[in-house]
PDBQT receptor file of N, H, CA, C and O in Angstrom, charges set to zero:
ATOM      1  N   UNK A   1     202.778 203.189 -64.529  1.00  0.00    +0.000 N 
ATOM      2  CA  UNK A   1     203.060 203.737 -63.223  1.00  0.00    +0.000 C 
ATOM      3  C   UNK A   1     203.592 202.605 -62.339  1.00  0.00    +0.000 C 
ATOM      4  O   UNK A   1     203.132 201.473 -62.490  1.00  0.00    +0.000 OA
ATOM      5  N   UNK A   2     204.383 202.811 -61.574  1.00  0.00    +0.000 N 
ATOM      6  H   UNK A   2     204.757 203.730 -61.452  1.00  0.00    +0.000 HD
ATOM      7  CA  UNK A   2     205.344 201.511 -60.160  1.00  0.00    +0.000 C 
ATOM      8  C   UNK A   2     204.945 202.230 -59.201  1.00  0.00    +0.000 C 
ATOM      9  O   UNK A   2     204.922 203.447 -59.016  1.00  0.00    +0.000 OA
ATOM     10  N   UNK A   3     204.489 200.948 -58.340  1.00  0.00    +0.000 N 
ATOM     11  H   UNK A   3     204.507 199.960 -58.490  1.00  0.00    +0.000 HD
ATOM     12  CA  UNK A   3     204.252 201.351 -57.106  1.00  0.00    +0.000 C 
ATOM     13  C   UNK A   3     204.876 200.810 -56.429  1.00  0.00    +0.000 C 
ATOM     14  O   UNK A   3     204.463 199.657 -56.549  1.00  0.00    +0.000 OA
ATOM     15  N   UNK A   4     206.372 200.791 -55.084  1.00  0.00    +0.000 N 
ATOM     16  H   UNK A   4     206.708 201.728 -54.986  1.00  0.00    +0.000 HD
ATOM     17  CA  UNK A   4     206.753 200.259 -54.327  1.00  0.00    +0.000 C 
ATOM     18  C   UNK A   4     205.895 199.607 -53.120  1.00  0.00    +0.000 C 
ATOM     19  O   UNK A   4     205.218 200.230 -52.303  1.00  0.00    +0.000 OA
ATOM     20  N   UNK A   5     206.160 197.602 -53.233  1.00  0.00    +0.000 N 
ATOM     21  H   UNK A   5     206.710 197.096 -53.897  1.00  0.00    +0.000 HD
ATOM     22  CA  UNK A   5     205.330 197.349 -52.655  1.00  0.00    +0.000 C 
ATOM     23  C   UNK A   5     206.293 196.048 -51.686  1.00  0.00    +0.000 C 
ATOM     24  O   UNK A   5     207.245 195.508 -52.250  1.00  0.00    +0.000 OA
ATOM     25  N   UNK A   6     206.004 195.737 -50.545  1.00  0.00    +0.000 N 
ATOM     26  H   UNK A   6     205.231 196.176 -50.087  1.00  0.00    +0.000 HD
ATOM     27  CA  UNK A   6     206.931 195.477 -49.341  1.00  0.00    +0.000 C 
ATOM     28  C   UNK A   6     206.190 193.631 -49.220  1.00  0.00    +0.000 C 
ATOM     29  O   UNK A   6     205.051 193.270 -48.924  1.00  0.00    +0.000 OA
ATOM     30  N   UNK A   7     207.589 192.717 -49.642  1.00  0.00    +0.000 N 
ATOM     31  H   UNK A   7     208.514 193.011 -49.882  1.00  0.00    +0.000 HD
ATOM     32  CA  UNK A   7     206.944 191.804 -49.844  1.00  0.00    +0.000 C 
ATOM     33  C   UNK A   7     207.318 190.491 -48.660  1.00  0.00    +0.000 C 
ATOM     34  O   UNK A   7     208.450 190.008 -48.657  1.00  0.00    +0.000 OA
ATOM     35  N   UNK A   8     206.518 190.121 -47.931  1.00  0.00    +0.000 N 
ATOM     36  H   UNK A   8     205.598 190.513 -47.933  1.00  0.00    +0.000 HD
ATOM     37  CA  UNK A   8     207.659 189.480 -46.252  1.00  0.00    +0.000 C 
ATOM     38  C   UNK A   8     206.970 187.791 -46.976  1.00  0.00    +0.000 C 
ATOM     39  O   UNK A   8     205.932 187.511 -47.577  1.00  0.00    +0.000 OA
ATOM     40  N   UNK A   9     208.266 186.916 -46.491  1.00  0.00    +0.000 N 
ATOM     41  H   UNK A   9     209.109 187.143 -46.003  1.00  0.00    +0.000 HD
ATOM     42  CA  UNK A   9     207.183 185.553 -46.061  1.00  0.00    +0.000 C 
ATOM     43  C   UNK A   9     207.345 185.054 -44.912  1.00  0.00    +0.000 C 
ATOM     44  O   UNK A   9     208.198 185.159 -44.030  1.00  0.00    +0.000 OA
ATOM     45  N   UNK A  10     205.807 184.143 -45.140  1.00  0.00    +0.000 N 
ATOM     46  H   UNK A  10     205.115 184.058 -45.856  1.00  0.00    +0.000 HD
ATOM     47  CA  UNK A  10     204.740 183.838 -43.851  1.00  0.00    +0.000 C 
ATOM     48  C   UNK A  10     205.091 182.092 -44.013  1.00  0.00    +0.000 C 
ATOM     49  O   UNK A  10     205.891 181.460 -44.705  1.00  0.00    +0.000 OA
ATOM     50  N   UNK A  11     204.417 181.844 -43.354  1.00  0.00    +0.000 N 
ATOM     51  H   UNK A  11     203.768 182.357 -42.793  1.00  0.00    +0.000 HD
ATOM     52  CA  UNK A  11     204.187 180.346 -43.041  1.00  0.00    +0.000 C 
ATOM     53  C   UNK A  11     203.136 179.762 -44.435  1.00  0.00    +0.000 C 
ATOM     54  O   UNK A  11     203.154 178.608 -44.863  1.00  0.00    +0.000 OA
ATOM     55  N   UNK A  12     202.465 180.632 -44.843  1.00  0.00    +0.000 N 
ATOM     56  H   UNK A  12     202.450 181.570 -44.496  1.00  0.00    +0.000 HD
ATOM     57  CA  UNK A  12     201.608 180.169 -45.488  1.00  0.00    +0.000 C 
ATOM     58  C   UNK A  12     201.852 180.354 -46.971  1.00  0.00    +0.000 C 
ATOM     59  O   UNK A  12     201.128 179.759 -47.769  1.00  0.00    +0.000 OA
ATOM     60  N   UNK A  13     203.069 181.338 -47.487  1.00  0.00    +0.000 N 
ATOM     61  H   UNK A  13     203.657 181.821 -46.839  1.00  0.00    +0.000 HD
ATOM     62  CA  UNK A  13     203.678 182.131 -48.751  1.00  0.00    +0.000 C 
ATOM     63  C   UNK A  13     204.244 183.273 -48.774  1.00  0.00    +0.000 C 
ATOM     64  O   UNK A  13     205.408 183.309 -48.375  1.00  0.00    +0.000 OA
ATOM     65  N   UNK A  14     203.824 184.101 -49.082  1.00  0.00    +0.000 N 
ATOM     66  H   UNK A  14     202.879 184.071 -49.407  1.00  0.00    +0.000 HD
ATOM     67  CA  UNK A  14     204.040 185.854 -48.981  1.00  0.00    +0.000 C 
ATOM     68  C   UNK A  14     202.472 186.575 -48.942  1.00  0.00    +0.000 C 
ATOM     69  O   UNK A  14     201.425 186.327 -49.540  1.00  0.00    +0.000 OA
ATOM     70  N   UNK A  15     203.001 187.918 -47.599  1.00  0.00    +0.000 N 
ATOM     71  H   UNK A  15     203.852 188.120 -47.113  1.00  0.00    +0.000 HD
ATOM     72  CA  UNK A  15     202.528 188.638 -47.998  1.00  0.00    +0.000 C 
ATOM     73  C   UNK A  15     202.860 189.922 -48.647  1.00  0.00    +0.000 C 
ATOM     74  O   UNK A  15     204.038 190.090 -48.961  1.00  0.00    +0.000 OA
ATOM     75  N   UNK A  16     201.939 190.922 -48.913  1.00  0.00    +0.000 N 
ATOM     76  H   UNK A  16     200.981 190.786 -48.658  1.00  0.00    +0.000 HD
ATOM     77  CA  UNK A  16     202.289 191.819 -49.915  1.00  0.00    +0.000 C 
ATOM     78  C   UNK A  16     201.855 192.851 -49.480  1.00  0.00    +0.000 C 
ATOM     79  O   UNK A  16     200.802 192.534 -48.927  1.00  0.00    +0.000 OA
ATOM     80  N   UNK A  17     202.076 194.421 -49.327  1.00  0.00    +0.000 N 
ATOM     81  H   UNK A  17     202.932 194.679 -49.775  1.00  0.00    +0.000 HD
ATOM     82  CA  UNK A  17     201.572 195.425 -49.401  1.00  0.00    +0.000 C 
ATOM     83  C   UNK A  17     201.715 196.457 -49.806  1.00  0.00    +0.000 C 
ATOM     84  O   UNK A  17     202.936 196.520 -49.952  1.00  0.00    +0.000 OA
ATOM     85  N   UNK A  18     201.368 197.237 -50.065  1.00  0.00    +0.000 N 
ATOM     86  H   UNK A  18     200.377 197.187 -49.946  1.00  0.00    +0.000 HD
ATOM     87  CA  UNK A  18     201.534 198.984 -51.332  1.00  0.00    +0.000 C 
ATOM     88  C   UNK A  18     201.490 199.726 -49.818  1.00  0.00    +0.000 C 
ATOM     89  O   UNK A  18     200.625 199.397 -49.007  1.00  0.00    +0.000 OA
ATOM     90  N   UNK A  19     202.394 200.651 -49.539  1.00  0.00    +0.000 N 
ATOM     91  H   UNK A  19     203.097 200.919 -50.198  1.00  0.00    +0.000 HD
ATOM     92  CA  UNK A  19     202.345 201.324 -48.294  1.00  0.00    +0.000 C 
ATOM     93  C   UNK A  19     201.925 202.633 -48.452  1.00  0.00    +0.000 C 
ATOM     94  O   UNK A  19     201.699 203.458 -47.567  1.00  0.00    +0.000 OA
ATOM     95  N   UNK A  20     201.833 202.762 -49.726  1.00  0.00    +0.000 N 
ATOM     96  H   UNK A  20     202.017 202.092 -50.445  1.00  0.00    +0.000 HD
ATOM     97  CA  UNK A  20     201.626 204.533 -50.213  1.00  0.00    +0.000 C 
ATOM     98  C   UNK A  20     200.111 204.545 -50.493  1.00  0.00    +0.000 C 
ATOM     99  O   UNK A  20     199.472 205.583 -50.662  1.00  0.00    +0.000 OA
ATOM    100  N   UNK A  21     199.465 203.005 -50.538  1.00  0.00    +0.000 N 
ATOM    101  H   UNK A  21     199.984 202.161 -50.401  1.00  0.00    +0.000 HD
ATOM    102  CA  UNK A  21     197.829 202.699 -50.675  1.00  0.00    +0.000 C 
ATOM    103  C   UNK A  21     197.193 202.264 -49.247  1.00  0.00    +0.000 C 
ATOM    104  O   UNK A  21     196.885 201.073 -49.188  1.00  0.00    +0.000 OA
ATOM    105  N   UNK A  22     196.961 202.997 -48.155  1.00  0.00    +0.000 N 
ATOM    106  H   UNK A  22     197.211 203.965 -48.203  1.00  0.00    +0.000 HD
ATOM    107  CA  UNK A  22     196.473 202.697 -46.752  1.00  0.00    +0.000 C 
ATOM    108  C   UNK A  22     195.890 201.431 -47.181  1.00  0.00    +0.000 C 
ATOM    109  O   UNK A  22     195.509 201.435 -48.352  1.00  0.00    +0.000 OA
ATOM    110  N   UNK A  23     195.663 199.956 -46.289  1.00  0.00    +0.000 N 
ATOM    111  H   UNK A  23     195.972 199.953 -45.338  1.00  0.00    +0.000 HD
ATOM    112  CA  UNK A  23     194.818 198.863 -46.802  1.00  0.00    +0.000 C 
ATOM    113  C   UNK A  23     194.941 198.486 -47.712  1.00  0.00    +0.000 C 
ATOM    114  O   UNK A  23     193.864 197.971 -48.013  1.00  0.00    +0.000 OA
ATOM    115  N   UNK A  24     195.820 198.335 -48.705  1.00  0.00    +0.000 N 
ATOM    116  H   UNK A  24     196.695 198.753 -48.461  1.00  0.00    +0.000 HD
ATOM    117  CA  UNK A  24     196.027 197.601 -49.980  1.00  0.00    +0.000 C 
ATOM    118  C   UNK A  24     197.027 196.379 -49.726  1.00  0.00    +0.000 C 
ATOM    119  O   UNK A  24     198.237 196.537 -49.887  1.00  0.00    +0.000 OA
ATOM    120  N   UNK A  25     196.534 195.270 -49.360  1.00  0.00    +0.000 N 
ATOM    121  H   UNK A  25     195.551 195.142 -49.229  1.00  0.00    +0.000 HD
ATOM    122  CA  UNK A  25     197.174 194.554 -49.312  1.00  0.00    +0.000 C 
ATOM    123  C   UNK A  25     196.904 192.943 -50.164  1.00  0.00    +0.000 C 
ATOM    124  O   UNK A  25     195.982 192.865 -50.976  1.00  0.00    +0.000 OA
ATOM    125  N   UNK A  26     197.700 191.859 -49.906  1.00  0.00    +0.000 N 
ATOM    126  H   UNK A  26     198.449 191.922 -49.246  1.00  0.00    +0.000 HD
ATOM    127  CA  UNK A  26     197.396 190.989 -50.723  1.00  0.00    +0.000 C 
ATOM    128  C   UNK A  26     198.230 189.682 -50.200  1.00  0.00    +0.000 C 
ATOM    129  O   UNK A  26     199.106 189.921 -49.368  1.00  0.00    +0.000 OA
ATOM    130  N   UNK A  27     198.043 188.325 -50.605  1.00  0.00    +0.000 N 
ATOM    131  H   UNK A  27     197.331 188.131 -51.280  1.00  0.00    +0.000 HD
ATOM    132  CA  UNK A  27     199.089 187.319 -50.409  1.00  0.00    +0.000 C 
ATOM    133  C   UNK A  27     199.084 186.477 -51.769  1.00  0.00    +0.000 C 
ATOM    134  O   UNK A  27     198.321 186.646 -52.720  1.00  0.00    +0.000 OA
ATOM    135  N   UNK A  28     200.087 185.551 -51.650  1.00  0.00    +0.000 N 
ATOM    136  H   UNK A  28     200.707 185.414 -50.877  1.00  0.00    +0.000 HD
ATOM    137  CA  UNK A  28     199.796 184.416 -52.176  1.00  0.00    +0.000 C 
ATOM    138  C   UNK A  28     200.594 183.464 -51.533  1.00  0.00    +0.000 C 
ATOM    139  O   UNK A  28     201.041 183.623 -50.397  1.00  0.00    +0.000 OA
ATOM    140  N   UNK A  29     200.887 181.931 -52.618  1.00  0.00    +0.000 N 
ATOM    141  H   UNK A  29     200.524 181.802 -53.541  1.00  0.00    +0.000 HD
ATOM    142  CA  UNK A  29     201.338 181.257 -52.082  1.00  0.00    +0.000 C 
ATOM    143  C   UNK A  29     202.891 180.994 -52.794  1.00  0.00    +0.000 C 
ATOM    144  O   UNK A  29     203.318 179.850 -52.635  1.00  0.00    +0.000 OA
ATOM    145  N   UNK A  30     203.677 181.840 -53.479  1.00  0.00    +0.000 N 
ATOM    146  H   UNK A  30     203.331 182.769 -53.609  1.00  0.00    +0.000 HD
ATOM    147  CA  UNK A  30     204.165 181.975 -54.129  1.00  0.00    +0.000 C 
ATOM    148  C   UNK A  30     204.455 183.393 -54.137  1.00  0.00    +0.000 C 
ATOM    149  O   UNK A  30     203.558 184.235 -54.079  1.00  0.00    +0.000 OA
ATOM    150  N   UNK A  31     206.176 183.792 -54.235  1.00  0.00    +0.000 N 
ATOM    151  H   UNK A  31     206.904 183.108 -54.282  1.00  0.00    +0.000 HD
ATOM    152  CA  UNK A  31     206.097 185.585 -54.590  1.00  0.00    +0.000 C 
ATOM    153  C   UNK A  31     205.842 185.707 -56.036  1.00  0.00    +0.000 C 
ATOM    154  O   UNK A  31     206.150 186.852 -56.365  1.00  0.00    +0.000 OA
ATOM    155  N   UNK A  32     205.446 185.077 -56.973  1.00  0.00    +0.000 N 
ATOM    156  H   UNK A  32     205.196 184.146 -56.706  1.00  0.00    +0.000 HD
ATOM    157  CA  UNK A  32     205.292 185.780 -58.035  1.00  0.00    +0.000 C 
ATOM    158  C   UNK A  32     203.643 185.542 -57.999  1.00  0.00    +0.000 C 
ATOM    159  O   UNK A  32     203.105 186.027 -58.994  1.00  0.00    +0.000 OA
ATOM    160  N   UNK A  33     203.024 185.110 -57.372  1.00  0.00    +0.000 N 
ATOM    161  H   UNK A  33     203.461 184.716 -56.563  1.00  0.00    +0.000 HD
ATOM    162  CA  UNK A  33     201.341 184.872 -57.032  1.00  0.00    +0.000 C 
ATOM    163  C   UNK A  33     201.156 186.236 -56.485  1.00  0.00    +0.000 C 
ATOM    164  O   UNK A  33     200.448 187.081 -57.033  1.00  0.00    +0.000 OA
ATOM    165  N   UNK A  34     201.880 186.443 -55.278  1.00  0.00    +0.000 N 
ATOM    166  H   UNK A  34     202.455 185.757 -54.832  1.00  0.00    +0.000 HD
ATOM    167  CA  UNK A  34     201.854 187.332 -54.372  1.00  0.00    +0.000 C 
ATOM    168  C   UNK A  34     202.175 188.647 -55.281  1.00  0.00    +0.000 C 
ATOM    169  O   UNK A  34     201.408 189.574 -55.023  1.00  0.00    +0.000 OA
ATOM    170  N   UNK A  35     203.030 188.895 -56.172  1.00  0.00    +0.000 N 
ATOM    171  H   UNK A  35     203.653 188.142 -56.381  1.00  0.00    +0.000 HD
ATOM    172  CA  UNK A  35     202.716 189.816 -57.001  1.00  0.00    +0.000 C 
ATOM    173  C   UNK A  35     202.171 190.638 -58.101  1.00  0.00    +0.000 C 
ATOM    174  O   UNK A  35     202.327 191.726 -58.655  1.00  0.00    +0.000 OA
ATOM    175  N   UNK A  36     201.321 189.367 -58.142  1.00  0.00    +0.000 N 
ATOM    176  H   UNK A  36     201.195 188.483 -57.692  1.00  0.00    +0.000 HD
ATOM    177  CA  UNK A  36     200.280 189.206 -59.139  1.00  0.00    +0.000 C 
ATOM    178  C   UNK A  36     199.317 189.875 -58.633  1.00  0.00    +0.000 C 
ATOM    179  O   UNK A  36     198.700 190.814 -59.134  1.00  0.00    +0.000 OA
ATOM    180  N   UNK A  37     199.150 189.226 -57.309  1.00  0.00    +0.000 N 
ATOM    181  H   UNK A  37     199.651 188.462 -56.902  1.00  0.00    +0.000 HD
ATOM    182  CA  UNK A  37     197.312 189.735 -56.413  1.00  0.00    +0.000 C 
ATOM    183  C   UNK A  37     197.564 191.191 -55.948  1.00  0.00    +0.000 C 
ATOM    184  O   UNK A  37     196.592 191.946 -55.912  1.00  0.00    +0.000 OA
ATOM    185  N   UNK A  38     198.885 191.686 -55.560  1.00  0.00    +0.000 N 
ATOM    186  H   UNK A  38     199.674 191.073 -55.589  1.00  0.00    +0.000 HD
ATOM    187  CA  UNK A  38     199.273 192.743 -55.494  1.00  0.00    +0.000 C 
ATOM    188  C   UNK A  38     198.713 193.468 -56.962  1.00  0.00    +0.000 C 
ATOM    189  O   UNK A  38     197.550 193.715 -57.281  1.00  0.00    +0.000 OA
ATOM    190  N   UNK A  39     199.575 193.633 -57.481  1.00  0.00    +0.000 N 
ATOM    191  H   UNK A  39     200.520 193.432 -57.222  1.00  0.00    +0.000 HD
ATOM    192  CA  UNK A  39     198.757 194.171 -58.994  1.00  0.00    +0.000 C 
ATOM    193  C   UNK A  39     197.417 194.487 -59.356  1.00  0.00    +0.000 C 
ATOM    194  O   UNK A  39     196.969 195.521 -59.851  1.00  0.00    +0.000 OA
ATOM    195  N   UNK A  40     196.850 193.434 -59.031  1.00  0.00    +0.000 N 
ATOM    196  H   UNK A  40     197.214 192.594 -58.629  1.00  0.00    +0.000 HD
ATOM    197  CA  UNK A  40     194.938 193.457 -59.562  1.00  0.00    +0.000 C 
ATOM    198  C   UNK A  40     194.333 194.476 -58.059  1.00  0.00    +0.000 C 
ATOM    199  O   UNK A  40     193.536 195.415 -58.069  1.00  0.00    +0.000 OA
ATOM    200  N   UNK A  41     195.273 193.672 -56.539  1.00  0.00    +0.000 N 
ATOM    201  H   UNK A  41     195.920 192.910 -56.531  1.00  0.00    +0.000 HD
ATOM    202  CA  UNK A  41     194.644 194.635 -55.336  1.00  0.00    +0.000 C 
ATOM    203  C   UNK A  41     194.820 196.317 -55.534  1.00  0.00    +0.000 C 
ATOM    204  O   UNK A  41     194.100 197.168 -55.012  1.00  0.00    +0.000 OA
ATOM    205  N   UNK A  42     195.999 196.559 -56.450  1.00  0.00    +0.000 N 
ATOM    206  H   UNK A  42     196.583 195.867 -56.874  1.00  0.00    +0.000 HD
ATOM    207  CA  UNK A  42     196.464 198.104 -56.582  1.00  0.00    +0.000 C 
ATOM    208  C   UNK A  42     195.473 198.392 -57.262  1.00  0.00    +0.000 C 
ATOM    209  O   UNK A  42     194.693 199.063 -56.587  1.00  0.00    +0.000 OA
ATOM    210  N   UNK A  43     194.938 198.122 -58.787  1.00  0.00    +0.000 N 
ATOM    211  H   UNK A  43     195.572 197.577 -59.336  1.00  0.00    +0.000 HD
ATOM    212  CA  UNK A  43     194.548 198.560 -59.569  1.00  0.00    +0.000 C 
ATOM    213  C   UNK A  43     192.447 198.714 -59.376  1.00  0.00    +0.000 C 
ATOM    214  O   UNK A  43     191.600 199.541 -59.713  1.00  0.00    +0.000 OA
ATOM    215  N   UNK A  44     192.456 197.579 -58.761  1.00  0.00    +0.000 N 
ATOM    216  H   UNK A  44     193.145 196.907 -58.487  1.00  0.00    +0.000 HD
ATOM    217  CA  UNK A  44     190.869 197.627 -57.907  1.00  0.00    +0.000 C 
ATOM    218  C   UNK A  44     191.231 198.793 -56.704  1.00  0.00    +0.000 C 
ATOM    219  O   UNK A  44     190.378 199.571 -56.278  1.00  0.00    +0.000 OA
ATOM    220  N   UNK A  45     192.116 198.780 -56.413  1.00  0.00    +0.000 N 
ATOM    221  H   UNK A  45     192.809 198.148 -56.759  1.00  0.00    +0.000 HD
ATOM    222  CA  UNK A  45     191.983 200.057 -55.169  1.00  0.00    +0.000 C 
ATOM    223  C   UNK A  45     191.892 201.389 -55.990  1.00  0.00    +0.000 C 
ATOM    224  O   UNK A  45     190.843 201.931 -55.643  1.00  0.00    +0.000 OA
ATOM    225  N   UNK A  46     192.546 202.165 -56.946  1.00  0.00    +0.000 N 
ATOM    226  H   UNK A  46     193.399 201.725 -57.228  1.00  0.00    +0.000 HD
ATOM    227  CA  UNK A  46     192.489 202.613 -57.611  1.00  0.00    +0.000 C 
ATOM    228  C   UNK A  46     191.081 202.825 -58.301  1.00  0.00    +0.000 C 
ATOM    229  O   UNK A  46     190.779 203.986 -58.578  1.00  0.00    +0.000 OA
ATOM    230  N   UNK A  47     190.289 201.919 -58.571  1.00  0.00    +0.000 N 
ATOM    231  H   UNK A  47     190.534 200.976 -58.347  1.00  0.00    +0.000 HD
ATOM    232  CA  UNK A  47     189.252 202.148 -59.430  1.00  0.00    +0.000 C 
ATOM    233  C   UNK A  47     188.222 202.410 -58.387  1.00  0.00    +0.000 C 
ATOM    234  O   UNK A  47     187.256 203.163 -58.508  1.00  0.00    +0.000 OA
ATOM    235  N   UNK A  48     188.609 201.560 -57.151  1.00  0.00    +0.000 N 
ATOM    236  H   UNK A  48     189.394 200.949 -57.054  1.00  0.00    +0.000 HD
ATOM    237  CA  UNK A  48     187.746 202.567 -56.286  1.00  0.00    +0.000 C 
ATOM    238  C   UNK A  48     187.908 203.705 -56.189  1.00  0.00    +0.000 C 
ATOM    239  O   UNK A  48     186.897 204.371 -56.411  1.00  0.00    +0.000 OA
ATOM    240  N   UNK A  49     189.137 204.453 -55.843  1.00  0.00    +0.000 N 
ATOM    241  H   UNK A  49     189.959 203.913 -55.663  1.00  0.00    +0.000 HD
ATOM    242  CA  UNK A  49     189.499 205.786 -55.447  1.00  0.00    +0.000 C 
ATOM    243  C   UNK A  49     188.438 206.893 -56.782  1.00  0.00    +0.000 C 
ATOM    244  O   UNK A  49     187.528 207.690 -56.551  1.00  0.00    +0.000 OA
ATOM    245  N   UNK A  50     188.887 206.595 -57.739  1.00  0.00    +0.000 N 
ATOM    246  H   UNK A  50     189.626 205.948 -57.926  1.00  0.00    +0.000 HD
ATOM    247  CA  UNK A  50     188.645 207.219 -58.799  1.00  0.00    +0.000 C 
ATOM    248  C   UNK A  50     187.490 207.481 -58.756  1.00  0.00    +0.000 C 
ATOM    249  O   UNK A  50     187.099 208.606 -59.068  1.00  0.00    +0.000 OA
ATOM    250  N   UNK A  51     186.502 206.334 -58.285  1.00  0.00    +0.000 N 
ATOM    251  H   UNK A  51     186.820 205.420 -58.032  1.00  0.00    +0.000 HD
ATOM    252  CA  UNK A  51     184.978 206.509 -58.440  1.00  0.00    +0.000 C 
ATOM    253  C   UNK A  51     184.460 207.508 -57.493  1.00  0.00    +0.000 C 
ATOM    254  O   UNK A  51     183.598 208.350 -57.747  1.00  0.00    +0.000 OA
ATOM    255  N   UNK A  52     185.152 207.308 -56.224  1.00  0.00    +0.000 N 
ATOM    256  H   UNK A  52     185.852 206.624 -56.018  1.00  0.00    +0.000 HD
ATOM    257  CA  UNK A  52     184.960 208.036 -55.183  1.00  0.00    +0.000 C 
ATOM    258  C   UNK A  52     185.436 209.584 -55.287  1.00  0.00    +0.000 C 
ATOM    259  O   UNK A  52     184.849 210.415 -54.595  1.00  0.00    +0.000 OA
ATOM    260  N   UNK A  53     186.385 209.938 -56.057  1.00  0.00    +0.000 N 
ATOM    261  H   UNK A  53     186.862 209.263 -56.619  1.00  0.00    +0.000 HD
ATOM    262  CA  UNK A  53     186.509 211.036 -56.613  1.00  0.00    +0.000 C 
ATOM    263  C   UNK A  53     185.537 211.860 -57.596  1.00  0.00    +0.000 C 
ATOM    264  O   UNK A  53     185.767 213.013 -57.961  1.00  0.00    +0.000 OA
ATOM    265  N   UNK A  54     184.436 211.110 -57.963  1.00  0.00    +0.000 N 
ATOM    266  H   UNK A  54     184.249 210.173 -57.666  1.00  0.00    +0.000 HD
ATOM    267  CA  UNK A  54     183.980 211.502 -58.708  1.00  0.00    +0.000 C 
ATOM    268  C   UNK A  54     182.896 212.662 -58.678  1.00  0.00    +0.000 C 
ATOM    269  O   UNK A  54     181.873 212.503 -58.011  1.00  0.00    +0.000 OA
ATOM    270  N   UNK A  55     183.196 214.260 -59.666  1.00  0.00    +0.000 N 
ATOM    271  H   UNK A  55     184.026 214.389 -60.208  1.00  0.00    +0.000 HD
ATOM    272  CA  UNK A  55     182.908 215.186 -58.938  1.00  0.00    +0.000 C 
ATOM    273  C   UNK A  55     183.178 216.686 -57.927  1.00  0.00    +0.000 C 
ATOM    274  O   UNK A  55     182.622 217.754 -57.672  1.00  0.00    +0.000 OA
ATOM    275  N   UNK A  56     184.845 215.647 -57.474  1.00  0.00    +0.000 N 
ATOM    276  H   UNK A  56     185.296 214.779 -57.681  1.00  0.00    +0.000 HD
ATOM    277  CA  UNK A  56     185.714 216.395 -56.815  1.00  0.00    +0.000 C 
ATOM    278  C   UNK A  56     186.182 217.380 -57.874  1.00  0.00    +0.000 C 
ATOM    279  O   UNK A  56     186.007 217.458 -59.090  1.00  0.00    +0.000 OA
ATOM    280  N   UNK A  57     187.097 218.383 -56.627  1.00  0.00    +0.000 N 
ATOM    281  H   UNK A  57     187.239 218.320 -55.639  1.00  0.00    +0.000 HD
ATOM    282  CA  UNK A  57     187.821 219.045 -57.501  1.00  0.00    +0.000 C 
ATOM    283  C   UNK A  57     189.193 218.999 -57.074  1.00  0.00    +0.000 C 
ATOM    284  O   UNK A  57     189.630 219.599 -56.092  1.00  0.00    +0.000 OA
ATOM    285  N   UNK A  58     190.062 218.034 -58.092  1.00  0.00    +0.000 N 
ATOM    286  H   UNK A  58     189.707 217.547 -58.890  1.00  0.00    +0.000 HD
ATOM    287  CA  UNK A  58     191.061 217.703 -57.901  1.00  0.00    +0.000 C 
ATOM    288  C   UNK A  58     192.190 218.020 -59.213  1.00  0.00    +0.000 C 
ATOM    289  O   UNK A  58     191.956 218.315 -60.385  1.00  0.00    +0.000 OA
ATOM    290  N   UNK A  59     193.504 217.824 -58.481  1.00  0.00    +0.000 N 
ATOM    291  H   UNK A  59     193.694 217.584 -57.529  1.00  0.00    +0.000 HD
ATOM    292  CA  UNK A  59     194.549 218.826 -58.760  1.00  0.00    +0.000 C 
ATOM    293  C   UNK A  59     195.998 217.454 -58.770  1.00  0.00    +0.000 C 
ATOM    294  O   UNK A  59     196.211 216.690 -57.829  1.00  0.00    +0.000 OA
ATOM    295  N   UNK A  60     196.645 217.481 -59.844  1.00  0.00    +0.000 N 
ATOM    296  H   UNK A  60     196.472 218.102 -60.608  1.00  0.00    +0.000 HD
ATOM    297  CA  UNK A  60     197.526 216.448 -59.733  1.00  0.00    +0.000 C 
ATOM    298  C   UNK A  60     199.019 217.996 -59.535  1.00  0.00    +0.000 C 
ATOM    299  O   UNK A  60     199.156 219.094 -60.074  1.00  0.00    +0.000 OA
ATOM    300  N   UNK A  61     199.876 217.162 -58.417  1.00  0.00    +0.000 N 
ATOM    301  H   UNK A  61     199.764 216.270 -57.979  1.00  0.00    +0.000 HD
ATOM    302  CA  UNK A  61     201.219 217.666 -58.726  1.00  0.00    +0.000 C 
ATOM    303  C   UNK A  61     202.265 216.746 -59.107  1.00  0.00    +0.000 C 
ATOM    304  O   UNK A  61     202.115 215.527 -59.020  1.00  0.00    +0.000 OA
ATOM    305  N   UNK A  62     203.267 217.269 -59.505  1.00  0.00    +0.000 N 
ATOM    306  H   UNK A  62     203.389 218.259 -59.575  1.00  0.00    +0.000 HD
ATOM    307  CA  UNK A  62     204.606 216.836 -59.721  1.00  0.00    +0.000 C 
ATOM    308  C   UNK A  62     205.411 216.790 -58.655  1.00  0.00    +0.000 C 
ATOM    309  O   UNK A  62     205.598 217.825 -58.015  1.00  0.00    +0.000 OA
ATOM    310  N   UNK A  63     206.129 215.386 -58.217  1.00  0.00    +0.000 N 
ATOM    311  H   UNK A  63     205.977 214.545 -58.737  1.00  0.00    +0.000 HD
ATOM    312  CA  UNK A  63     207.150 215.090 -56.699  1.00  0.00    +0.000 C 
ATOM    313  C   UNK A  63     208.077 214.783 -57.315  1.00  0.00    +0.000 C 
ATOM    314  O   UNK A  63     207.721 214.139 -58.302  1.00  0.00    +0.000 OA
ATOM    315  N   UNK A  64     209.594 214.963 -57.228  1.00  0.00    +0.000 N 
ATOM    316  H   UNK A  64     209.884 215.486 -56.426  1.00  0.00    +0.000 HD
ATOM    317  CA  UNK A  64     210.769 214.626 -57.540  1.00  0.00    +0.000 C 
ATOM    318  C   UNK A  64     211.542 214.005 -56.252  1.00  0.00    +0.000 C 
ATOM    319  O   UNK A  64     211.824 214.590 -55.207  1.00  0.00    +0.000 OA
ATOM    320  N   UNK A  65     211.763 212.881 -56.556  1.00  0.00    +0.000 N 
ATOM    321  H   UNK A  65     211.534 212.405 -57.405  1.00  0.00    +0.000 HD
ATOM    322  CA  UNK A  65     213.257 212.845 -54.935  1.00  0.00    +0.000 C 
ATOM    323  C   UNK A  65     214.414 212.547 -55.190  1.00  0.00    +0.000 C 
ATOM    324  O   UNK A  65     215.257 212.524 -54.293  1.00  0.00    +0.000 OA
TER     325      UNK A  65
């Protein structure tokens, strides 16, 4: 799965964020650092979500654009 993620630099490296993940964000000091921590921040956000789903009754659709 790709997630489009919006990558600016700072004074300090890059930061990073997933805009389609409210609060998922990340830096490094380096853009390929910075897309690294991105990665592990998506996939820990995710494993939260999931947990927190747990129980629900949930429904996946299909989006085309």
């Amino acid at each position: 799965m790709f997630y489009k993620v919006v990558l600016q630099r700072t004074d300090e490296g890059y930061s990073v964020s997933c805009p389609v993940l409210p609060g998922c964000w990340s830096q490094g000091e380096s853009e390929l650092e910075a897309l690294g921590n991105i990665k592990s921040a998506i996939e820990e956000y995710l494993e939260v979500l999931n947990d927190q789903l747990q129980g629900a009754d949930v429904r996946e659709v299909e989006v085309s654009i």
